[in-house]
mmCIF file as Biopython writes it, N, C-alpha, C and O atoms, coordinates in Angstrom:
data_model
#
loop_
_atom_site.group_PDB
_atom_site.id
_atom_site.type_symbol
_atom_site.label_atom_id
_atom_site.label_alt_id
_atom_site.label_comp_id
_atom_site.label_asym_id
_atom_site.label_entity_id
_atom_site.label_seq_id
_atom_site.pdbx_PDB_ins_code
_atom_site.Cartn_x
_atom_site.Cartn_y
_atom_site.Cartn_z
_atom_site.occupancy
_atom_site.B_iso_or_equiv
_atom_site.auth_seq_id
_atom_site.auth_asym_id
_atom_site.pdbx_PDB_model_num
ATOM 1   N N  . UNK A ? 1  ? 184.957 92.341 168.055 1.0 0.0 1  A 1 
ATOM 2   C CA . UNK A ? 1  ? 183.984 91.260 168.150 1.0 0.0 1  A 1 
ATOM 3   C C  . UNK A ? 1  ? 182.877 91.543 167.127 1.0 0.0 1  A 1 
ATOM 4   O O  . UNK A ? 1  ? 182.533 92.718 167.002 1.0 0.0 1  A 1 
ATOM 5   N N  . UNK A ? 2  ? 182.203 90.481 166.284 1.0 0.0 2  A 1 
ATOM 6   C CA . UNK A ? 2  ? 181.418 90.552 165.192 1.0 0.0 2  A 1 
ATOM 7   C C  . UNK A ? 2  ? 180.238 90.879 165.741 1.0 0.0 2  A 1 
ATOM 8   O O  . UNK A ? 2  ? 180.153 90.517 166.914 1.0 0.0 2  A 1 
ATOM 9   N N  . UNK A ? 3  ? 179.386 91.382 165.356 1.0 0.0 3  A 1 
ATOM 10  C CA . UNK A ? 3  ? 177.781 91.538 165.828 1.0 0.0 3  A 1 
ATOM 11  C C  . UNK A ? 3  ? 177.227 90.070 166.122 1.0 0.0 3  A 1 
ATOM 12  O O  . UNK A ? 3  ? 176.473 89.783 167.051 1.0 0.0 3  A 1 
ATOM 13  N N  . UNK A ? 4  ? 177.809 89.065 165.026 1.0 0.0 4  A 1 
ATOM 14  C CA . UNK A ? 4  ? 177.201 87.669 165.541 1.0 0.0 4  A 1 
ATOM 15  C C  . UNK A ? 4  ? 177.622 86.986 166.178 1.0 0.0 4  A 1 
ATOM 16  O O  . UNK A ? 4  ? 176.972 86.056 166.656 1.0 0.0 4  A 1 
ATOM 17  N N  . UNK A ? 5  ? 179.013 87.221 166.450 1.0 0.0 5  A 1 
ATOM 18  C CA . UNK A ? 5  ? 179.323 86.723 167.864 1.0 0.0 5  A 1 
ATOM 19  C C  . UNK A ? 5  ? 178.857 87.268 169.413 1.0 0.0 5  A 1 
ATOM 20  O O  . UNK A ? 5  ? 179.120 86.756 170.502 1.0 0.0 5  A 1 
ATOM 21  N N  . UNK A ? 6  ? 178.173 88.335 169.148 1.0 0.0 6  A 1 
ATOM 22  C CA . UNK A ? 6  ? 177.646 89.076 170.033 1.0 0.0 6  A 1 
ATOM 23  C C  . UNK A ? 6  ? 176.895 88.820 170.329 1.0 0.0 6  A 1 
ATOM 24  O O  . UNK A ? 6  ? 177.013 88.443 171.495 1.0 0.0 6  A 1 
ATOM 25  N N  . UNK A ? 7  ? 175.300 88.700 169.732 1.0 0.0 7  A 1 
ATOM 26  C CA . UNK A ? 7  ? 174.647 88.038 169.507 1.0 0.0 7  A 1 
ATOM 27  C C  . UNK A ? 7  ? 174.413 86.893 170.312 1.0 0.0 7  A 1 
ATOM 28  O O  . UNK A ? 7  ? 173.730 86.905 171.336 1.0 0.0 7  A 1 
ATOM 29  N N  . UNK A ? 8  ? 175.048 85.805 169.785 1.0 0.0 8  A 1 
ATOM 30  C CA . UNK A ? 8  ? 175.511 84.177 170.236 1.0 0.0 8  A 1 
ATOM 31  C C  . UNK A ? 8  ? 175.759 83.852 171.699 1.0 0.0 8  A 1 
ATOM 32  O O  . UNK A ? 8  ? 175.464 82.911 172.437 1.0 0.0 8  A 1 
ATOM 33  N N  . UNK A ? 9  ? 176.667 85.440 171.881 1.0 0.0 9  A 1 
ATOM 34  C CA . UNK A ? 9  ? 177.415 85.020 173.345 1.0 0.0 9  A 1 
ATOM 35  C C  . UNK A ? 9  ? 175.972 86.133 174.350 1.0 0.0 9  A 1 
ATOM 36  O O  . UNK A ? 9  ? 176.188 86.220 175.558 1.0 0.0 9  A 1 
ATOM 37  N N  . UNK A ? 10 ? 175.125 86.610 174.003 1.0 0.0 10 A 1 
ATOM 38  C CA . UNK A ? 10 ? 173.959 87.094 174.806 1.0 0.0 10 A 1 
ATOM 39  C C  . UNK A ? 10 ? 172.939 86.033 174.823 1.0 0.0 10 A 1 
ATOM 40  O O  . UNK A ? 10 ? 172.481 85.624 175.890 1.0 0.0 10 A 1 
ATOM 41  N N  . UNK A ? 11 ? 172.498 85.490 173.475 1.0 0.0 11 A 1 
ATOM 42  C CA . UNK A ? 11 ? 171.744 84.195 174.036 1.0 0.0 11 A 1 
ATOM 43  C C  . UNK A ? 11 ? 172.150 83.238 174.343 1.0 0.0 11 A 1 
ATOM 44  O O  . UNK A ? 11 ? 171.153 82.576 174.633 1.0 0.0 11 A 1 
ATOM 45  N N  . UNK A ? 12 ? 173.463 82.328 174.578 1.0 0.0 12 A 1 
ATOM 46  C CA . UNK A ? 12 ? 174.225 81.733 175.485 1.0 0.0 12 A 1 
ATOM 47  C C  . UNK A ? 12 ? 173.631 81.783 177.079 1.0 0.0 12 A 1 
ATOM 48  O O  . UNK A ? 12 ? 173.077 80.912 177.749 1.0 0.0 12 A 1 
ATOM 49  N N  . UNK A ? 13 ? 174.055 83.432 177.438 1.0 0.0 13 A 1 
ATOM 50  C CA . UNK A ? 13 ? 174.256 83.558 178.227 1.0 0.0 13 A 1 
ATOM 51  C C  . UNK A ? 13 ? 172.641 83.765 178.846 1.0 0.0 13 A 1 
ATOM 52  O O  . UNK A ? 13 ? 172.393 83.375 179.987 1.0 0.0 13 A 1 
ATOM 53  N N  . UNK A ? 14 ? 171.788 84.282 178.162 1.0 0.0 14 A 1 
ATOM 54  C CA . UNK A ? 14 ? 170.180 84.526 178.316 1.0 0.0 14 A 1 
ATOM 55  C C  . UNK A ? 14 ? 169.641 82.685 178.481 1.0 0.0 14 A 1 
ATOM 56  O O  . UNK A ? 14 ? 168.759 82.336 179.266 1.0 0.0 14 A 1 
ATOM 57  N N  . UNK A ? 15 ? 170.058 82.155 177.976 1.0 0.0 15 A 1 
ATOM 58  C CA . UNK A ? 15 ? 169.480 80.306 177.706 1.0 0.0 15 A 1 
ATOM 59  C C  . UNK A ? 15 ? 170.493 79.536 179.669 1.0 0.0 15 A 1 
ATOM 60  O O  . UNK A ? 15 ? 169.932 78.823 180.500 1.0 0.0 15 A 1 
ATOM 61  N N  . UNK A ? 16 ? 171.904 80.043 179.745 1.0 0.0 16 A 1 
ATOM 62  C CA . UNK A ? 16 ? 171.749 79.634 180.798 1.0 0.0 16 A 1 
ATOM 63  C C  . UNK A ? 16 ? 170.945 80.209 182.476 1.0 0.0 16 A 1 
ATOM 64  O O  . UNK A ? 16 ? 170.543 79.687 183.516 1.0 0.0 16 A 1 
ATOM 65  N N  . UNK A ? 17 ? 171.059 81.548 181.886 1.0 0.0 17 A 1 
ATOM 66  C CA . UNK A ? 17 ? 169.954 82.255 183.036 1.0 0.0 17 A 1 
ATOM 67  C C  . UNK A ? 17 ? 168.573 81.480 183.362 1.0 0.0 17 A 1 
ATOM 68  O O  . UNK A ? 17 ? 168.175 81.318 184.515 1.0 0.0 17 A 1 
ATOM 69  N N  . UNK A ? 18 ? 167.777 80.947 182.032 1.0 0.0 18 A 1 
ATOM 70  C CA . UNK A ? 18 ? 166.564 80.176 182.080 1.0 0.0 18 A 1 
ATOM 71  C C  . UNK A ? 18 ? 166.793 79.064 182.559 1.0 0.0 18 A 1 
ATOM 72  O O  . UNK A ? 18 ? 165.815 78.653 183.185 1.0 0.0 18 A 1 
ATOM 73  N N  . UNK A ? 19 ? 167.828 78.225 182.557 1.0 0.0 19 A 1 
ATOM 74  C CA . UNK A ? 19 ? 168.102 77.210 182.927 1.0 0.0 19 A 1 
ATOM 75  C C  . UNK A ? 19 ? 168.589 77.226 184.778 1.0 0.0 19 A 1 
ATOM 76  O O  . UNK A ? 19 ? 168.468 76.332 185.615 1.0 0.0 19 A 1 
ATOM 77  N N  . UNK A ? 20 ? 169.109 78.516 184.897 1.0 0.0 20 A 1 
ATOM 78  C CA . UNK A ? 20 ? 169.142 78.655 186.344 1.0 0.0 20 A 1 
ATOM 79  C C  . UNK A ? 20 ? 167.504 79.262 186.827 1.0 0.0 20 A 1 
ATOM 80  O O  . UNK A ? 20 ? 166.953 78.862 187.853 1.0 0.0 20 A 1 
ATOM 81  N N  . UNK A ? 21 ? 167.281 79.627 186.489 1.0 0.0 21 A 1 
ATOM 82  C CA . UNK A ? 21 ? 165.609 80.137 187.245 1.0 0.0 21 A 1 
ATOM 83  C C  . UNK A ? 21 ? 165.147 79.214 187.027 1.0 0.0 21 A 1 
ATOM 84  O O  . UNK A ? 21 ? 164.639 78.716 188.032 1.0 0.0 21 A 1 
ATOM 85  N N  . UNK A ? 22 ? 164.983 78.375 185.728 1.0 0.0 22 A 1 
ATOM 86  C CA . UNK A ? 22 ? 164.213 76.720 186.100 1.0 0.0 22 A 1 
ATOM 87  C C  . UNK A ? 22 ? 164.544 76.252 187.248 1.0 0.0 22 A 1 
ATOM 88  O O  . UNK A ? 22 ? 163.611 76.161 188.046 1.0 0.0 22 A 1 
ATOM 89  N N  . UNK A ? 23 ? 165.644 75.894 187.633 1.0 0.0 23 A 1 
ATOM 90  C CA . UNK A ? 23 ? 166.091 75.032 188.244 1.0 0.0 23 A 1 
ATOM 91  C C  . UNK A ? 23 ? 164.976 75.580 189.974 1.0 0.0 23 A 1 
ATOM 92  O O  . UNK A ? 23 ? 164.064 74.933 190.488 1.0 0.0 23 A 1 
ATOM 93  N N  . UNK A ? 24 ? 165.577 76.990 190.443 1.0 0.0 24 A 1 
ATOM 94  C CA . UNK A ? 24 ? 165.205 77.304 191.365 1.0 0.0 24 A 1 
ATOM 95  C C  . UNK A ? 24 ? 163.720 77.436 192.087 1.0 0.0 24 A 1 
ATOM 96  O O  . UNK A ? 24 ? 163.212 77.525 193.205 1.0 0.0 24 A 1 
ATOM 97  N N  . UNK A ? 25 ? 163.299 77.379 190.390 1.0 0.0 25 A 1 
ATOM 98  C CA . UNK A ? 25 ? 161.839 77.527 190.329 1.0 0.0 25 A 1 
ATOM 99  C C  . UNK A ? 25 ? 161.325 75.702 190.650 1.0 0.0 25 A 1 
ATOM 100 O O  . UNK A ? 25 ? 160.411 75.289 191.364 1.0 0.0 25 A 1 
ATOM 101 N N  . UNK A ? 26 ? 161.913 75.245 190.153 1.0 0.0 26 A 1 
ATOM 102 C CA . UNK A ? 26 ? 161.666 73.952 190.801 1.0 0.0 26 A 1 
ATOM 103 C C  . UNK A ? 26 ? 161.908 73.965 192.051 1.0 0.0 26 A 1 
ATOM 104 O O  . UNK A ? 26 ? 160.857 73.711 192.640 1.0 0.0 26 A 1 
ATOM 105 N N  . UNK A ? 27 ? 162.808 74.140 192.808 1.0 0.0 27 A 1 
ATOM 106 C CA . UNK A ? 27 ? 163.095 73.657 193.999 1.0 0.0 27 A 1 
ATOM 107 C C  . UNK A ? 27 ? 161.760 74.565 194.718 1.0 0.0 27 A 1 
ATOM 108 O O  . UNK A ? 27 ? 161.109 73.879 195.507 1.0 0.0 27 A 1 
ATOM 109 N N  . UNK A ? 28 ? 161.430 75.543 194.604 1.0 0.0 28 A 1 
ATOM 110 C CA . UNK A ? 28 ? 160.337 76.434 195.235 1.0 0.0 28 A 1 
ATOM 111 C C  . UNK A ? 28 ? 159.276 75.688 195.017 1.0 0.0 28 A 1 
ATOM 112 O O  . UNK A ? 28 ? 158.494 75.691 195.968 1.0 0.0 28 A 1 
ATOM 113 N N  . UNK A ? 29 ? 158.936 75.002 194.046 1.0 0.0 29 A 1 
ATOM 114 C CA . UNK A ? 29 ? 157.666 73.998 193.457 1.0 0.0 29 A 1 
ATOM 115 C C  . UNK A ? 29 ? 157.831 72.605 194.223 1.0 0.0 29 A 1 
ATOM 116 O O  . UNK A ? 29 ? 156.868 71.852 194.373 1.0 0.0 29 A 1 
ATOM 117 N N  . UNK A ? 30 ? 159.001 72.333 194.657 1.0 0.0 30 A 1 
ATOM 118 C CA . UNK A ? 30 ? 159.288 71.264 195.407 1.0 0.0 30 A 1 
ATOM 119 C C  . UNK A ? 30 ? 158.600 71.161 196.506 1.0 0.0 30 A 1 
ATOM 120 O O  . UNK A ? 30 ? 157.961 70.161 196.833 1.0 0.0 30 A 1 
ATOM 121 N N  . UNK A ? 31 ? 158.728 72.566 197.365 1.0 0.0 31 A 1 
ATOM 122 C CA . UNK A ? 31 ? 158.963 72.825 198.410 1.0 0.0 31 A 1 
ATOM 123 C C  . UNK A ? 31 ? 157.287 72.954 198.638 1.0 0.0 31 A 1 
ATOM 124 O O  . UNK A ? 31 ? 156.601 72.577 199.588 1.0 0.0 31 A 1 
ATOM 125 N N  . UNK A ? 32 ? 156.957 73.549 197.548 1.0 0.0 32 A 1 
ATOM 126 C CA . UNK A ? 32 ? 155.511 74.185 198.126 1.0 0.0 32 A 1 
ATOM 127 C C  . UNK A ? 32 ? 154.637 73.139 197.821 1.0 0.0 32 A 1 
ATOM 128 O O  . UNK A ? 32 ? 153.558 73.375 198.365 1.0 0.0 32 A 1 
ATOM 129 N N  . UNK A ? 33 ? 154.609 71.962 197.120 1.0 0.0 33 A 1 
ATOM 130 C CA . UNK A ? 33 ? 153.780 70.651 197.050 1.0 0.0 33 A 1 
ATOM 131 C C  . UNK A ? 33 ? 153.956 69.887 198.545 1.0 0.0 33 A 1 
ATOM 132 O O  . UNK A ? 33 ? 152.972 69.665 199.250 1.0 0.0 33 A 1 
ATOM 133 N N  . UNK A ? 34 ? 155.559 69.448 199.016 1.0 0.0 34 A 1 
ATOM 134 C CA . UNK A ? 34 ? 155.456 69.402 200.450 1.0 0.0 34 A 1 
ATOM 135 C C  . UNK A ? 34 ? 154.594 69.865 201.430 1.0 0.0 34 A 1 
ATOM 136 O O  . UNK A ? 34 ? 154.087 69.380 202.441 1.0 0.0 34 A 1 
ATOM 137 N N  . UNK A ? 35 ? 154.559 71.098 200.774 1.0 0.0 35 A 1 
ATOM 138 C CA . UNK A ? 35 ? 153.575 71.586 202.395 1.0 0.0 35 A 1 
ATOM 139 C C  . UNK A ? 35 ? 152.645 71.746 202.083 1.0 0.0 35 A 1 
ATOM 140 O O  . UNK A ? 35 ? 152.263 72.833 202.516 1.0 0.0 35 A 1 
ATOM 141 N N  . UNK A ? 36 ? 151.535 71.014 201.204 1.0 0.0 36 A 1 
ATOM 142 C CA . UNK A ? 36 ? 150.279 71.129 200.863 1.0 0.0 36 A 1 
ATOM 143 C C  . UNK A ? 36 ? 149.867 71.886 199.794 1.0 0.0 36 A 1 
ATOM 144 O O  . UNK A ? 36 ? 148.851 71.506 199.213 1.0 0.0 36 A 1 
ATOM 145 N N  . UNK A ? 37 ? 150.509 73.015 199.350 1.0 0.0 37 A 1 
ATOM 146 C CA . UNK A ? 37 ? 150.454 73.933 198.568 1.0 0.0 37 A 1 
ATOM 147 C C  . UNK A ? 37 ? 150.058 73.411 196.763 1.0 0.0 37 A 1 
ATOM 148 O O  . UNK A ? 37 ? 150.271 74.104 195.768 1.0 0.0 37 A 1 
ATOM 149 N N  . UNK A ? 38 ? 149.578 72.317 196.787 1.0 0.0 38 A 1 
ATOM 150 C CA . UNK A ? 38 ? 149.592 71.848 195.428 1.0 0.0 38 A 1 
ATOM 151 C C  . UNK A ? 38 ? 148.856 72.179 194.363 1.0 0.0 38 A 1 
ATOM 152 O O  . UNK A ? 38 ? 149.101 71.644 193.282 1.0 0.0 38 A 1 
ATOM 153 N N  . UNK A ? 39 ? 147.969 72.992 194.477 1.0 0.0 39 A 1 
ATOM 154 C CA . UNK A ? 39 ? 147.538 74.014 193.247 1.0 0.0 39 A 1 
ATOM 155 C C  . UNK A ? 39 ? 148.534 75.144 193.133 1.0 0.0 39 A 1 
ATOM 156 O O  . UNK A ? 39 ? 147.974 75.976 192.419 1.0 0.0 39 A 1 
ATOM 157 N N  . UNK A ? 40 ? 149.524 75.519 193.416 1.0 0.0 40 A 1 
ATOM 158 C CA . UNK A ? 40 ? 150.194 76.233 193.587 1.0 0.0 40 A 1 
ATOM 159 C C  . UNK A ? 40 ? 151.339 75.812 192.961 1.0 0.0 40 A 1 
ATOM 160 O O  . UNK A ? 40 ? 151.789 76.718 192.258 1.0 0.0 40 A 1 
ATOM 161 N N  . UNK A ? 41 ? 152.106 74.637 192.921 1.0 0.0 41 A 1 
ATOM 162 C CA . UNK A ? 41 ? 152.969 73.665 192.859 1.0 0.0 41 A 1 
ATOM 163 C C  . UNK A ? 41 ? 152.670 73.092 191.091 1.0 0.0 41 A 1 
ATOM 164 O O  . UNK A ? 41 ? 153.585 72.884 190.294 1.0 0.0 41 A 1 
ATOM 165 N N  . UNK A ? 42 ? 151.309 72.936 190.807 1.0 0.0 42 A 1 
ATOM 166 C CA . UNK A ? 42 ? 151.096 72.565 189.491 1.0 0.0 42 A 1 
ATOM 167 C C  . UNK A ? 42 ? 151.030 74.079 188.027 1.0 0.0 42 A 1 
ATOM 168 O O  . UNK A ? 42 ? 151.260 74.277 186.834 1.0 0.0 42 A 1 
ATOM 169 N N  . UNK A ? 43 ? 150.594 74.690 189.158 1.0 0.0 43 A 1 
ATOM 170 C CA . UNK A ? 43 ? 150.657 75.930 188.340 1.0 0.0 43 A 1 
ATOM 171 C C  . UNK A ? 43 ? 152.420 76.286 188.163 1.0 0.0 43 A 1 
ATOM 172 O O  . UNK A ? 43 ? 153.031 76.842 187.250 1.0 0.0 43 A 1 
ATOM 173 N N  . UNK A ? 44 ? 152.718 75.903 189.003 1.0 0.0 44 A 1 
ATOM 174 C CA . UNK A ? 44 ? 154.501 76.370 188.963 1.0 0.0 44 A 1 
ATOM 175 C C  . UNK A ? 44 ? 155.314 75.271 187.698 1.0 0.0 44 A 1 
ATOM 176 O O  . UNK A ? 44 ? 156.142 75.505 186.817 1.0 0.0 44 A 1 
ATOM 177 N N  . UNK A ? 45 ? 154.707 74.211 188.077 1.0 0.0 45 A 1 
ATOM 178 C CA . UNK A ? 45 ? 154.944 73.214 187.125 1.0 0.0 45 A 1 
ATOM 179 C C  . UNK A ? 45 ? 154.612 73.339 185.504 1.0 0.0 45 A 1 
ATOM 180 O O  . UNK A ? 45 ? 155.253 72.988 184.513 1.0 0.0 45 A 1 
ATOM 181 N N  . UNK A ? 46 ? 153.447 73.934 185.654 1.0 0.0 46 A 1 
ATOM 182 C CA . UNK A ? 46 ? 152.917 74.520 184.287 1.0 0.0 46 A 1 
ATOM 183 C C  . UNK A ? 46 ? 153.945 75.254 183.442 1.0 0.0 46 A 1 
ATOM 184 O O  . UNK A ? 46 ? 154.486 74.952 182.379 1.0 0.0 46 A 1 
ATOM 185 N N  . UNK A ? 47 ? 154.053 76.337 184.258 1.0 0.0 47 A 1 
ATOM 186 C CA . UNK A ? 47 ? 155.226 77.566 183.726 1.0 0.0 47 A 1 
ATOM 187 C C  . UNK A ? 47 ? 156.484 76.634 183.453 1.0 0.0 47 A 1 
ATOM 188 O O  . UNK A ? 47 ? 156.947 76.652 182.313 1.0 0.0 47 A 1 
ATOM 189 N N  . UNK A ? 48 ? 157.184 75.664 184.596 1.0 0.0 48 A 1 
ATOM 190 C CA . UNK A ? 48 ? 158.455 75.346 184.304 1.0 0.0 48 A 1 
ATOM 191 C C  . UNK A ? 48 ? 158.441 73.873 182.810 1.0 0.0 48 A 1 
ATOM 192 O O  . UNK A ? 48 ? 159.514 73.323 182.562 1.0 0.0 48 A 1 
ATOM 193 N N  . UNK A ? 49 ? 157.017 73.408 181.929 1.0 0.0 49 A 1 
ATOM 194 C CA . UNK A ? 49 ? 157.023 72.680 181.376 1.0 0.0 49 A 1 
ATOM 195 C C  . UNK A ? 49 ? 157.115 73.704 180.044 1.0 0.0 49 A 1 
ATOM 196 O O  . UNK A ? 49 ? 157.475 73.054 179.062 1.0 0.0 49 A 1 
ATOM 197 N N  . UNK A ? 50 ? 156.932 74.858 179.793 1.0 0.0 50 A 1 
ATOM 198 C CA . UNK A ? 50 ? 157.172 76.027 178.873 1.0 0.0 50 A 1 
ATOM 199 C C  . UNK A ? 50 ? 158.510 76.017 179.022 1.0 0.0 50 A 1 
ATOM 200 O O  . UNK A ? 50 ? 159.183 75.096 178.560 1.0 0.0 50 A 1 
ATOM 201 N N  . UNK A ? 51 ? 159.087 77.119 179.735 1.0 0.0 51 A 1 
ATOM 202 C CA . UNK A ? 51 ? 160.278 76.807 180.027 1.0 0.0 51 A 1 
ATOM 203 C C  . UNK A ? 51 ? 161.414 75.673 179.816 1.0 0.0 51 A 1 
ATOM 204 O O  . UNK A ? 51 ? 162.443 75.918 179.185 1.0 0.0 51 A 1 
ATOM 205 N N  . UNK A ? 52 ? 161.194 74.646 180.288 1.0 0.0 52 A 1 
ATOM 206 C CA . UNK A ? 52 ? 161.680 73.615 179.716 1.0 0.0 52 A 1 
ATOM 207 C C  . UNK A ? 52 ? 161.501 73.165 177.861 1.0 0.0 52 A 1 
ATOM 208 O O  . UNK A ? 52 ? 162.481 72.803 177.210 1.0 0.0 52 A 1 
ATOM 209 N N  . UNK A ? 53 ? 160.457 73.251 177.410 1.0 0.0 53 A 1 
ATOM 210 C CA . UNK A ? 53 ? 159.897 72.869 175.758 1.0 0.0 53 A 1 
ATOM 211 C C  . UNK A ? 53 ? 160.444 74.269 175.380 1.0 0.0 53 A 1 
ATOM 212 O O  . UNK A ? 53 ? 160.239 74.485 174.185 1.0 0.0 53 A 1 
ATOM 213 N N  . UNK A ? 54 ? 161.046 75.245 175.983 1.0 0.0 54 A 1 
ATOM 214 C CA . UNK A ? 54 ? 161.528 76.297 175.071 1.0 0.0 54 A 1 
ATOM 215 C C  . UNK A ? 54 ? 163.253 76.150 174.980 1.0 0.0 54 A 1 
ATOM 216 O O  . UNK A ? 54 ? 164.054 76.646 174.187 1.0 0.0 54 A 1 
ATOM 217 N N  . UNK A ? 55 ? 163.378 75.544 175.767 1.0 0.0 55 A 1 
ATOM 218 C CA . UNK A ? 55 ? 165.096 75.338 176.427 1.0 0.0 55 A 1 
ATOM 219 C C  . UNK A ? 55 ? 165.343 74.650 174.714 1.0 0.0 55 A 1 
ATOM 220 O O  . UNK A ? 55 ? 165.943 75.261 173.830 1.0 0.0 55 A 1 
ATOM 221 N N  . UNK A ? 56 ? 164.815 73.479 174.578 1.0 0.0 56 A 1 
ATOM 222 C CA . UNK A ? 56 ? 165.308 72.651 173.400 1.0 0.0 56 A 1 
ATOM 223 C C  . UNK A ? 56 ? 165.138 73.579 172.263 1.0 0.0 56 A 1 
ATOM 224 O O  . UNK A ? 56 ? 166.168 73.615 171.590 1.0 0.0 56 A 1 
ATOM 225 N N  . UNK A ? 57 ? 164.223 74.319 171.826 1.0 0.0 57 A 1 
ATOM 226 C CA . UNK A ? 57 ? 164.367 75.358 170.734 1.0 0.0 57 A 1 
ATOM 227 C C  . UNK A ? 57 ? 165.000 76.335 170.962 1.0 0.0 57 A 1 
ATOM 228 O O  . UNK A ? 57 ? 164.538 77.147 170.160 1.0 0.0 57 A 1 
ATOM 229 N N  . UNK A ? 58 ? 165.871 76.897 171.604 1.0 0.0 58 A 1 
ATOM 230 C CA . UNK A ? 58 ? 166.601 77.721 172.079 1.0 0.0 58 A 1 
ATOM 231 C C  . UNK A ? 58 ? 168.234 76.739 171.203 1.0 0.0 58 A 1 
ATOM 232 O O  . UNK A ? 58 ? 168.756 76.604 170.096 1.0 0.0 58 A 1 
ATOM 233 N N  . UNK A ? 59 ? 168.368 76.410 172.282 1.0 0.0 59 A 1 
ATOM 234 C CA . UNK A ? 59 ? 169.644 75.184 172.225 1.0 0.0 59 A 1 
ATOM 235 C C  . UNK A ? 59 ? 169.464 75.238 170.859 1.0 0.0 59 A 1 
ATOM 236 O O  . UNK A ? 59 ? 170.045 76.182 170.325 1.0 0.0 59 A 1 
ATOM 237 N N  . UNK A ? 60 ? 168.714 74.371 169.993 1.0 0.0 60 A 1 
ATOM 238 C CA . UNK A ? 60 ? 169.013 74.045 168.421 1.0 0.0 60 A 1 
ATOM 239 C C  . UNK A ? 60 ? 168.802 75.337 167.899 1.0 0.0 60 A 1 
ATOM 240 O O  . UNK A ? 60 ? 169.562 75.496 166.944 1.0 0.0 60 A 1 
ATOM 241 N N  . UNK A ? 61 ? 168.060 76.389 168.118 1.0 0.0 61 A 1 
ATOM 242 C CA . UNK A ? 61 ? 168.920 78.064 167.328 1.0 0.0 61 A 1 
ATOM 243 C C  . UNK A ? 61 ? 170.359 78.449 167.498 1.0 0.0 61 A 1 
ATOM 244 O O  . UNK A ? 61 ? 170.993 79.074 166.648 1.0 0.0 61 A 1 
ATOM 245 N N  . UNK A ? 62 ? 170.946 77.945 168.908 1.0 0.0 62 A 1 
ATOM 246 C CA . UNK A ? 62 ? 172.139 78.611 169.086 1.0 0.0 62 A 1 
ATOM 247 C C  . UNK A ? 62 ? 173.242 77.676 168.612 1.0 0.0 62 A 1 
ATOM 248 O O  . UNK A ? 62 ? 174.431 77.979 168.708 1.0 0.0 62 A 1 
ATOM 249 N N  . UNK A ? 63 ? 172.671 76.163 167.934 1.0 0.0 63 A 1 
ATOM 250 C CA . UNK A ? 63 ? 173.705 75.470 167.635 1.0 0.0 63 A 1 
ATOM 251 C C  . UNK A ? 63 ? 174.058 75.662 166.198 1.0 0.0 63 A 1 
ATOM 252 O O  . UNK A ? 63 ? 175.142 75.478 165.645 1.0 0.0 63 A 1 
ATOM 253 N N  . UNK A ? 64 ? 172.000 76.402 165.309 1.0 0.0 64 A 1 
ATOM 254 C CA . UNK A ? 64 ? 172.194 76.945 164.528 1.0 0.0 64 A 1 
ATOM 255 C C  . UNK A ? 64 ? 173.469 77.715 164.144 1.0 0.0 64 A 1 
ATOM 256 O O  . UNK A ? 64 ? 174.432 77.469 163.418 1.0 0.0 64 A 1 
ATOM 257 N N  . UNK A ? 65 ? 173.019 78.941 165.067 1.0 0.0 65 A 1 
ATOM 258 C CA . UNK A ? 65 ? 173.891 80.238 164.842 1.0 0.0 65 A 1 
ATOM 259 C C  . UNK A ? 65 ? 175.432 80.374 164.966 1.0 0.0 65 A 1 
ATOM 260 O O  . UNK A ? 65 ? 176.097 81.375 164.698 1.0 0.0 65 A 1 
ATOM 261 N N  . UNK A ? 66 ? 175.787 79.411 165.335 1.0 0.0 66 A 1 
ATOM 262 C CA . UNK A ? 66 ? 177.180 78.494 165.695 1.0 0.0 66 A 1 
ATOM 263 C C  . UNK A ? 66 ? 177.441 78.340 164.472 1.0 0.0 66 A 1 
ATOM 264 O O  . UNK A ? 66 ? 178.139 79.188 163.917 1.0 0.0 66 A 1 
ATOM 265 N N  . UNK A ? 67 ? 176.916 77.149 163.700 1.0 0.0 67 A 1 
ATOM 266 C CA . UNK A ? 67 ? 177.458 76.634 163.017 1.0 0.0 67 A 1 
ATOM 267 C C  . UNK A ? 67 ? 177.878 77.876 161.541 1.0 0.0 67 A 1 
ATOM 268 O O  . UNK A ? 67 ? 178.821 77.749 160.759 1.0 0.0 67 A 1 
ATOM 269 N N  . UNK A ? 68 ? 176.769 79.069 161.551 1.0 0.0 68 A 1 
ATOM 270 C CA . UNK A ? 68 ? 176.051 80.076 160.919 1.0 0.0 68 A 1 
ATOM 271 C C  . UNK A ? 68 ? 177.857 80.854 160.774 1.0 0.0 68 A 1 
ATOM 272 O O  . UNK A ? 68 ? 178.667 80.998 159.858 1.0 0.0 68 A 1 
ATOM 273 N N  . UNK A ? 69 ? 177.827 81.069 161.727 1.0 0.0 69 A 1 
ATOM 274 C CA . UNK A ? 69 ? 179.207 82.015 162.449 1.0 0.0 69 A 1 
ATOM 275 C C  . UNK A ? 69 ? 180.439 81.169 161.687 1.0 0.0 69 A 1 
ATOM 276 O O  . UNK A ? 69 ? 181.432 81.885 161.812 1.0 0.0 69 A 1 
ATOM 277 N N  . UNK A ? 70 ? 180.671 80.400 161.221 1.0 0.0 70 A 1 
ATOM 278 C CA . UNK A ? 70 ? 181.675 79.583 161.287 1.0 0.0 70 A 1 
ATOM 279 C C  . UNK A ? 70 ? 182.015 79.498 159.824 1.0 0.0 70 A 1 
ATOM 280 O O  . UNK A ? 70 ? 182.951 78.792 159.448 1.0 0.0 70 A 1 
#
């Protein structure tokens, strides 16, 4: 296996990890605006709007490095 396929297939796999802790991290932000918790809930929101605006620059490096590999 090439170093840049190596590479590729760790941030792959690092970009869907973020995309699973987003997710969960939402549902916890869900949960805690329900029960009043809403300074708590916006601050969570805060973090997951980073998170999210990093997802899309992520994605277009790795479609980069794809095409890079090829």
């Amino acid at each position: 296996m090439s170093e840049n396929t190596l590479i590729i297939g760790i941030l792959k796999t690092l970009n869907e990890n973020q995309h699973a802790l987003a997710a969960a991290v939402e549902e916890i932000s869900n949960r805690l605006d329900q029960e009043a918790s809403s300074i708590m809930a916006m601050n969570i929101n805060g973090a997951l709007d980073i998170i999210n605006g990093n997802t899309t620059y992520i994605g277009d490096a790795l479609e980069t490095l794809e095409k890079l590999k090829n």
